[in-house]
N, C-alpha and C positions, 0 to 999 in steps of 0.2 A: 504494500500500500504506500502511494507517497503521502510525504506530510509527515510522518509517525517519528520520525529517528530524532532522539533525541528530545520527544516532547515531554510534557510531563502528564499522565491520566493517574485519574483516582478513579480507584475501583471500590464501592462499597460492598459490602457482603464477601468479601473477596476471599476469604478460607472455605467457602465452601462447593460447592461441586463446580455449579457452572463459574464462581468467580476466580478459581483455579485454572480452568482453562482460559478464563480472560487474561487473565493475569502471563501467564505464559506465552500468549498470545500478542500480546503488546510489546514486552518485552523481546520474542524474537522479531519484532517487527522496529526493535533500537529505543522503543521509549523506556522513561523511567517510569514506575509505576511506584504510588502511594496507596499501602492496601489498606483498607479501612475493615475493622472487622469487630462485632462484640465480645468474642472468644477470643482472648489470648490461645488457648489450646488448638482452634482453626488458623491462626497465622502460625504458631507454629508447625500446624499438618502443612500450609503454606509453603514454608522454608522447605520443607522437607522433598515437598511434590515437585519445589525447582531446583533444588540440587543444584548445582553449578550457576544455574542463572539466578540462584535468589539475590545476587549483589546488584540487581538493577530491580529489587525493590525492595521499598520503607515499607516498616508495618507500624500501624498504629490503632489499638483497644482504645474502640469507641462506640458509644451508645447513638446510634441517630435522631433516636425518639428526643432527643437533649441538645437543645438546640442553643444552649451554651457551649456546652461540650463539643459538639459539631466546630462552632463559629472558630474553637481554640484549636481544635486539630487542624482545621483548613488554613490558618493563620500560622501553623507550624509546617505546614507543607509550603507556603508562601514563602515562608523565613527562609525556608533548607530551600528549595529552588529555584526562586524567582516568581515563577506563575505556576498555575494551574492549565495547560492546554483543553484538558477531554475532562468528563466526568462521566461515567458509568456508574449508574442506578441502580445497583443489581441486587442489593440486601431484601429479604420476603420471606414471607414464615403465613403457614395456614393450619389450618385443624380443620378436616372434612367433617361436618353436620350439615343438618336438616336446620334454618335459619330457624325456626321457632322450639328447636332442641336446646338453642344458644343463648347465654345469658350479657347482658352488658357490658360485664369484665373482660368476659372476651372479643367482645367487637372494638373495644380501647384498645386491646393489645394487638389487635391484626393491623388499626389505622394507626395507632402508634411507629409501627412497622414499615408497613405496605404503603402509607400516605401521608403520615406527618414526617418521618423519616427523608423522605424524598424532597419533601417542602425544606427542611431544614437544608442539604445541600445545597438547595439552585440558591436560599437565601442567604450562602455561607460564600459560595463559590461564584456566584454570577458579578457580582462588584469585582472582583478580579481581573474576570473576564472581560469585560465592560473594558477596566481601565489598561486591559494590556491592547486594546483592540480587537477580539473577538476570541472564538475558542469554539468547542462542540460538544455536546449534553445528548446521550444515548441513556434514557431511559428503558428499564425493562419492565417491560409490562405485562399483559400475555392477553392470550386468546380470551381467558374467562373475561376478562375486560370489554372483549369484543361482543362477544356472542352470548355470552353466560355461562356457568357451568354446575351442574345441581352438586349441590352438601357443601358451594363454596360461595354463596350469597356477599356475604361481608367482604372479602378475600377481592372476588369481581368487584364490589362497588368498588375498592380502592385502586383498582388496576382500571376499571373504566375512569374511575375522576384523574388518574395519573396520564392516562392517553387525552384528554381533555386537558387539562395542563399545560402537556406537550406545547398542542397545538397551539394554545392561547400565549406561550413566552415565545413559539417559534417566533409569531407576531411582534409584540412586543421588544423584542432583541433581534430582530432581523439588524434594522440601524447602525446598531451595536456589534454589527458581526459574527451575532452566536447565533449557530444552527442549532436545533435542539430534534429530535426525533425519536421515537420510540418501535424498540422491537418486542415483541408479542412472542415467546415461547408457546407451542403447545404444551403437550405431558413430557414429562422429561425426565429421565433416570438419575435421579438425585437422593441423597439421602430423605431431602423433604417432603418427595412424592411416595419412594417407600415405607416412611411415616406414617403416610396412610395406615397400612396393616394392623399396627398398633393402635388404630381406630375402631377395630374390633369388624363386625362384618359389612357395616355399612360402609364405611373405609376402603373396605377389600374390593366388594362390589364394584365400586366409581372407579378401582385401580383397574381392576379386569375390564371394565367397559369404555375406559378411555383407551384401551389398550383395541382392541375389539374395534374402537370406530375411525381408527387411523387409515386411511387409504395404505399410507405407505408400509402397514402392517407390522411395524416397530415403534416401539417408544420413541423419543429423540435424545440426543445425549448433548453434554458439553457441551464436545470438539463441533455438533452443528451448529454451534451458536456464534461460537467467536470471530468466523469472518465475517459476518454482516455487522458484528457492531465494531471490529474492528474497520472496514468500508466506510459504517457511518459519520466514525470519528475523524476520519483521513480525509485528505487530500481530495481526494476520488470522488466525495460526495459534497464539492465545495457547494454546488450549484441545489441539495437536498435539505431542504426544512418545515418540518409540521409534518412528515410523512408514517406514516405508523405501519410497518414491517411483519408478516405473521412467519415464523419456523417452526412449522406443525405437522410435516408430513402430510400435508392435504385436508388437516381434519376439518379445518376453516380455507375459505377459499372467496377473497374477497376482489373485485374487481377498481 
């Protein structure tokens, strides 16, 4: 990809499955990467997943939902390299129910997550961007966002208001140079979709059936994700903003 060598991306969620392959991703592509993550013990599974390349990236335990806490890690990624180039959205967490199975507690901790978390970045990292002259903001968001997805009510509204979002800063920050766009995973081989199972049978179900309505007859993994948000954040996609991306195997099929 041009544009990438040598820039600087933060990757949220980045110890875990898909931010692992992002994260590697970038890096073999010459950027530094600041990985942002709530587990100390996932940036250290990090370190470990790059091996030889972890010296082209920082890690830094942070809360997103904490939008002090944010403001102060993005401010220390500023310090250590100047600017921020990309920002990659990727941290999300769900528990498969039936929305009226579900109690208040946890519809806080999904928006917490899935939608304040995300708000807190663009509002940590966008001044930055702004004042360096521009940069690019790849949100992930996913299909449930799009379409819906049943036992993931809460989960989808925050991934539909994040693709809504997108579009409305793509606006806003055009001016200003920043691109912002969103990619849409489908079902994806992560720890967090195997979590399901541990949902008991309702869980299991939605696992087996999102499996089941994939044209392309497989789950999707990582490694399909990283080039399209790797593209979005480069060079490549100077002339791409407000556009919202689906990698589902066909399950969604949007024109």
């Amino acid at each position: 990809m041009r544009g990438l060598k040598d820039k600087t991306v933060l990757i949220t969620g980045a110890g875990g499955g898909i931010g692992r392959a992002l994260c590697r991703r970038f890096i073999e592509e010459g950027a530094h990467v600041a990985a942002f993550d709530k587990s100390a013990d996932n940036l250290a599974g990090l370190r470990s997943f790059l091996g030889d390349a972890a010296g082209g990236c920082s890690q830094t335990v942070v809360d997103i939902a904490d939008h002090a806490a944010v403001a102060r890690a993005v401010q220390g990624v500023v310090d250590a390299r100047g600017r921020v180039d990309a920002l990659v959205n990727n941290a999300g967490w769900d528990v498969p129910a039936k929305f009226l199975d579900t109690k208040p507690d946890l519809w806080q901790q999904l928006i917490a997550v899935n939608l304040i978390g995300p708000l807190n970045l663009h509002h940590a990292v966008l001044p930055h961007m702004a004042a360096a002259g521009g940069g690019a903001v790849v949100n992930i968001a996913s299909d449930a966002g799009r379409v819906g997805s049943s036992g993931e009510s809460v989960y989808s509204a925050c991934k539909g208001g994040i693709i809504a979002f997108t579009k409305t800063l793509a606006r806003e920050y055009a001016r200003d140079g920043i691109r912002l766009n969103a990619v849409c995973p489908g079902p994806t081989d992560t720890p967090l979709l195997r979590a399901f199972f541990d949902e008991g049978e309702y869980g299991q179900k939605l696992f087996e059936g999102l499996k089941r309505a994939i044209p392309l007859k497989r789950l999707g993994e990582p490694d399909d994700l990283h080039g399209i948000v790797a593209f979005m954040a480069s060079d490549d996609a100077r002339f791409m903003t407000g556009q919202v991306i689906s990698v589902s195997g066909g399950l969604t099929m949007h024109g």
